[in-house]
Residue frames as a rotation matrix with the C-alpha (Angstrom) as fourth column:
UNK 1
-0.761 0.211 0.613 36.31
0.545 0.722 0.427 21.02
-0.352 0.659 -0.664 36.37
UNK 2
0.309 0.933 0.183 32.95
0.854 -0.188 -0.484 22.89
-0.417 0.306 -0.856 36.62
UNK 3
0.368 -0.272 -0.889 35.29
-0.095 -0.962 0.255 25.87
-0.925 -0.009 -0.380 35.34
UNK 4
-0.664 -0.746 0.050 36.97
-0.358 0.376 0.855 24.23
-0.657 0.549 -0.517 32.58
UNK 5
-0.370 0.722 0.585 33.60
0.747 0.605 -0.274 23.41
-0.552 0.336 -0.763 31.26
UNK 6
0.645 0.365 -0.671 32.82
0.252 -0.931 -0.264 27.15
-0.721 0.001 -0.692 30.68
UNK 7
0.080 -0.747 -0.660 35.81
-0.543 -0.588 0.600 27.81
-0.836 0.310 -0.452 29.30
UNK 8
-0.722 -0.501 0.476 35.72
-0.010 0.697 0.717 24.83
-0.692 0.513 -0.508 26.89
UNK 9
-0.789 0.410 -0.458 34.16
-0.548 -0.132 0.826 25.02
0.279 0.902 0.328 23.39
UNK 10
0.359 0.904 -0.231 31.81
-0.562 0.407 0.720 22.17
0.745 -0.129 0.654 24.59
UNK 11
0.428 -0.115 0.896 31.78
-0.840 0.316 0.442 19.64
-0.334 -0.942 0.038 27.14
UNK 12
0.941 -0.174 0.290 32.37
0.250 0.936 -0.247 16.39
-0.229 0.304 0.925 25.12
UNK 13
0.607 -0.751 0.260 35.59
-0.207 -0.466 -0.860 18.45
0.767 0.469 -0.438 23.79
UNK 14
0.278 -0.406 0.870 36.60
-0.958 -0.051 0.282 19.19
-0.070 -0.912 -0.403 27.66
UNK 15
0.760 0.447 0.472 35.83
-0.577 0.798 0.174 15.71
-0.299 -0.405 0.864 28.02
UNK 16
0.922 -0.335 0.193 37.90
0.332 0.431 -0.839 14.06
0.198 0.838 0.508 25.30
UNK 17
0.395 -0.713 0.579 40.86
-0.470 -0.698 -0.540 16.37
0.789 -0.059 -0.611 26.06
UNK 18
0.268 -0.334 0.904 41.06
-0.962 -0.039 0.270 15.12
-0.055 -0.942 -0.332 29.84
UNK 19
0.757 0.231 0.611 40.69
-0.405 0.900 0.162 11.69
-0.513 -0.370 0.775 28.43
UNK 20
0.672 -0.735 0.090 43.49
0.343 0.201 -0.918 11.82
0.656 0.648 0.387 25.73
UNK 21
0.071 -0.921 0.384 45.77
-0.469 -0.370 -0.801 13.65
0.880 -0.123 -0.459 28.37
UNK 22
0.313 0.176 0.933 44.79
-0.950 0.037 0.311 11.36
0.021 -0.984 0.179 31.29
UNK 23
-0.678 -0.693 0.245 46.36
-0.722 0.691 -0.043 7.84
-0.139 -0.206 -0.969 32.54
UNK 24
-0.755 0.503 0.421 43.60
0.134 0.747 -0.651 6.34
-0.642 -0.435 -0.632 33.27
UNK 25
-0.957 0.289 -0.026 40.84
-0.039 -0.039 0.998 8.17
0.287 0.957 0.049 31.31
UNK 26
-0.095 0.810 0.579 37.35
-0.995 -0.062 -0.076 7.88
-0.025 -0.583 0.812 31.85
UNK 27
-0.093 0.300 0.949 35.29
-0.271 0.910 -0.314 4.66
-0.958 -0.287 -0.003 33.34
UNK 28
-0.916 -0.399 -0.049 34.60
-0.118 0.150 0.982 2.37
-0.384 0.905 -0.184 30.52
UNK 29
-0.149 0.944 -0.294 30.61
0.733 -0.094 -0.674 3.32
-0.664 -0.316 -0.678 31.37
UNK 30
0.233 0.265 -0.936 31.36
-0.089 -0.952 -0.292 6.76
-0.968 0.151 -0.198 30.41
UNK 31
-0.761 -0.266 -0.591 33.09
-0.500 -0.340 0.797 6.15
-0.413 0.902 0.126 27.02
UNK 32
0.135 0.713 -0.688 29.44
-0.974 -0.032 -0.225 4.69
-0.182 0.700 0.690 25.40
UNK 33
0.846 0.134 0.516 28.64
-0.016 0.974 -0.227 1.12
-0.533 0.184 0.826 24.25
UNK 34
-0.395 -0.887 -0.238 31.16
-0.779 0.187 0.598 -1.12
-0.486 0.422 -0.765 22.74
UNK 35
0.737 0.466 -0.490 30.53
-0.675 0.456 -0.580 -2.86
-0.047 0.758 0.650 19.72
UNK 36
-0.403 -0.634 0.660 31.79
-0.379 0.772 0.511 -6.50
-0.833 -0.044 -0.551 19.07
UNK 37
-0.071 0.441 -0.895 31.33
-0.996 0.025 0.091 -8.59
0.062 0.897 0.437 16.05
UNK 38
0.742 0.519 0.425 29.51
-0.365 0.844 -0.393 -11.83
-0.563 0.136 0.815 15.48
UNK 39
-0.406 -0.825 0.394 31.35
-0.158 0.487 0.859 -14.65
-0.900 0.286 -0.328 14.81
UNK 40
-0.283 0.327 -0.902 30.23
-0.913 -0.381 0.148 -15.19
-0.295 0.865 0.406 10.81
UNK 41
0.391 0.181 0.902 28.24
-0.469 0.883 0.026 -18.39
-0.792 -0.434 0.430 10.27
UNK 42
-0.766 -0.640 0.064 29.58
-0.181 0.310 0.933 -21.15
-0.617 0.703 -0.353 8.09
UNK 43
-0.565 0.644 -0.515 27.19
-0.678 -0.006 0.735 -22.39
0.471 0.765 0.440 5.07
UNK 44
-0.750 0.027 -0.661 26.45
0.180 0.970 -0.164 -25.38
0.637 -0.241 -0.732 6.69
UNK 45
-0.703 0.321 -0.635 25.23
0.579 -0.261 -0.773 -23.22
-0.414 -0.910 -0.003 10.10
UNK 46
-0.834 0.378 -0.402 23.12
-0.455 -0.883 0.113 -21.00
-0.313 0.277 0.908 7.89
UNK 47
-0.510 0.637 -0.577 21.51
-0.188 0.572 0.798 -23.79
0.839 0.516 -0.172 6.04
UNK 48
-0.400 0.536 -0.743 20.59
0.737 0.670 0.087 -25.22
0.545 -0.513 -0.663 9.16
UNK 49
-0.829 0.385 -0.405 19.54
-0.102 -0.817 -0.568 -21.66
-0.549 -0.430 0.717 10.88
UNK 50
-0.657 0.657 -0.370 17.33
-0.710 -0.374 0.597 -20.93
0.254 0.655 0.712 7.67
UNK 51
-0.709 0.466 -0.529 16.01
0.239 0.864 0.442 -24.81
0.663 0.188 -0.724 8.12
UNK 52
-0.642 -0.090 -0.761 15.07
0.712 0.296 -0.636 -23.95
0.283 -0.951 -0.126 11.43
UNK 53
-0.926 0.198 -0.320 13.12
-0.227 -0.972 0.054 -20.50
-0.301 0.122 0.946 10.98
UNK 54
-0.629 0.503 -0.592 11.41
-0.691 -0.012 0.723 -22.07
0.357 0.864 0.355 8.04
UNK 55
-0.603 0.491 -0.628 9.88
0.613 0.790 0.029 -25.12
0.510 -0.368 -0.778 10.58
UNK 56
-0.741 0.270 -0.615 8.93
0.622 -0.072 -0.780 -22.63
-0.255 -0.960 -0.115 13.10
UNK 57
-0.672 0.566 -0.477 7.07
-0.600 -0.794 -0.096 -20.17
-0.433 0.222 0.874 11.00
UNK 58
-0.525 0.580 -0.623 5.49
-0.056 0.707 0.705 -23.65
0.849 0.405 -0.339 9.05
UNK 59
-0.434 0.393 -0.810 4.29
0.663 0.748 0.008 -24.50
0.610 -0.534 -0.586 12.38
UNK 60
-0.657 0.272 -0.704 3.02
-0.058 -0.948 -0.312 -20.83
-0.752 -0.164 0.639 13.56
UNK 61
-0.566 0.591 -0.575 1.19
-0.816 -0.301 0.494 -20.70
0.119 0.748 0.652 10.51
UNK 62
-0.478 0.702 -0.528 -0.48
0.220 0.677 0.702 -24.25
0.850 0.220 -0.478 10.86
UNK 63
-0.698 0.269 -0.664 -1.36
0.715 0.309 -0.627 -22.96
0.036 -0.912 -0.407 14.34
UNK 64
-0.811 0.314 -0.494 -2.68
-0.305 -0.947 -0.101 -19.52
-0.499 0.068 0.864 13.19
UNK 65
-0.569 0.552 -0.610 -5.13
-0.542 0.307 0.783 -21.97
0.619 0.776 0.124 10.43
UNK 66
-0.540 0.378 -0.752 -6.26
0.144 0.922 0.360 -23.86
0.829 0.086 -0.552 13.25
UNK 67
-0.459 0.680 -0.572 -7.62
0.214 -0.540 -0.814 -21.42
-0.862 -0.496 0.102 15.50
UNK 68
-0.614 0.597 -0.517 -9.31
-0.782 -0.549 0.295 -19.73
-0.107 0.585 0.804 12.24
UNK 69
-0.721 0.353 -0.596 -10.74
-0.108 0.792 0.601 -23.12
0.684 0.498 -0.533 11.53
UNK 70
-0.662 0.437 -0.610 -11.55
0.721 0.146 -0.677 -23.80
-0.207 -0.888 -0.411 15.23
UNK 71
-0.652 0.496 -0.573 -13.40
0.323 -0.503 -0.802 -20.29
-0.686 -0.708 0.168 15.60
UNK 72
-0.675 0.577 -0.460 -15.23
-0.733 -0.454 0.506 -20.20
0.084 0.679 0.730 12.13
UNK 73
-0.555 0.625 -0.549 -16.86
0.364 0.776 0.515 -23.88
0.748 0.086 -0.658 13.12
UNK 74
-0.720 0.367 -0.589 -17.74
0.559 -0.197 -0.805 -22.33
-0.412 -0.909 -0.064 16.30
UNK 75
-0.729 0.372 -0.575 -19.61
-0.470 -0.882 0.026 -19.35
-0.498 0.289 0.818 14.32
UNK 76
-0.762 0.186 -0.621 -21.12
-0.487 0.468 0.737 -22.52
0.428 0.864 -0.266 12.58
UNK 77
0.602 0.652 0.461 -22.49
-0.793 0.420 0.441 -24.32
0.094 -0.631 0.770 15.60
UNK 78
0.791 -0.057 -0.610 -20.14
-0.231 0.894 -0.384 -27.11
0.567 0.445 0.694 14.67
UNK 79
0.650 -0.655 0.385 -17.94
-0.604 -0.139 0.785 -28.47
-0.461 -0.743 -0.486 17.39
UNK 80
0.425 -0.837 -0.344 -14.66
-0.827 -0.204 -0.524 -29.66
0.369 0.507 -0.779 16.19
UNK 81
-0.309 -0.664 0.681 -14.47
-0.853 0.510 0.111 -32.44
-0.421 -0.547 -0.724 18.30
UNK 82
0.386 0.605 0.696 -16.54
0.138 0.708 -0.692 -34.22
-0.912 0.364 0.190 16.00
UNK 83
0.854 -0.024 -0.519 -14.86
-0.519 0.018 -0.855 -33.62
0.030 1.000 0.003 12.73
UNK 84
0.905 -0.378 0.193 -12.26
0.336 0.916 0.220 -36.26
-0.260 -0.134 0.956 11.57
């Protein structure tokens, strides 16, 4: 093998060669990741994906306003548990 490497334009070539004339071939480790494809949603599943996104970033954002709120009363003196 470690001869046949030398002798062989490149390894991946060598490689490829042993695996196109072999039974078995290499592990399915060695031949690189396998790609698979996503099942494609319907309209329905998308609407409701998008719905779903659009709550969680609404509600990220009302949390991101209410620490600013929180930590500019603080800068104020004004505790927050007192405001209505």
């Amino acid at each position: 093998f470690e001869e046949a490497i030398r002798n062989a334009d490149s390894a991946n070539e060598l490689r490829l060669a042993i695996k196109l004339k072999s039974r078995r071939g290499e592990p399915a480790a060695a031949s690189g990741p396998s790609l698979s494809f996503e099942k494609e949603l319907s309209a329905e599943e998308l609407a409701a994906e998008r719905e779903a996104e659009m709550e969680r970033q609404q509600k990220r954002r009302r949390e991101l306003e209410d620490q600013e709120l929180e930590r500019k009363m603080k800068e104020k003196g004004l505790d927050s548990r007192f405001s209505g």
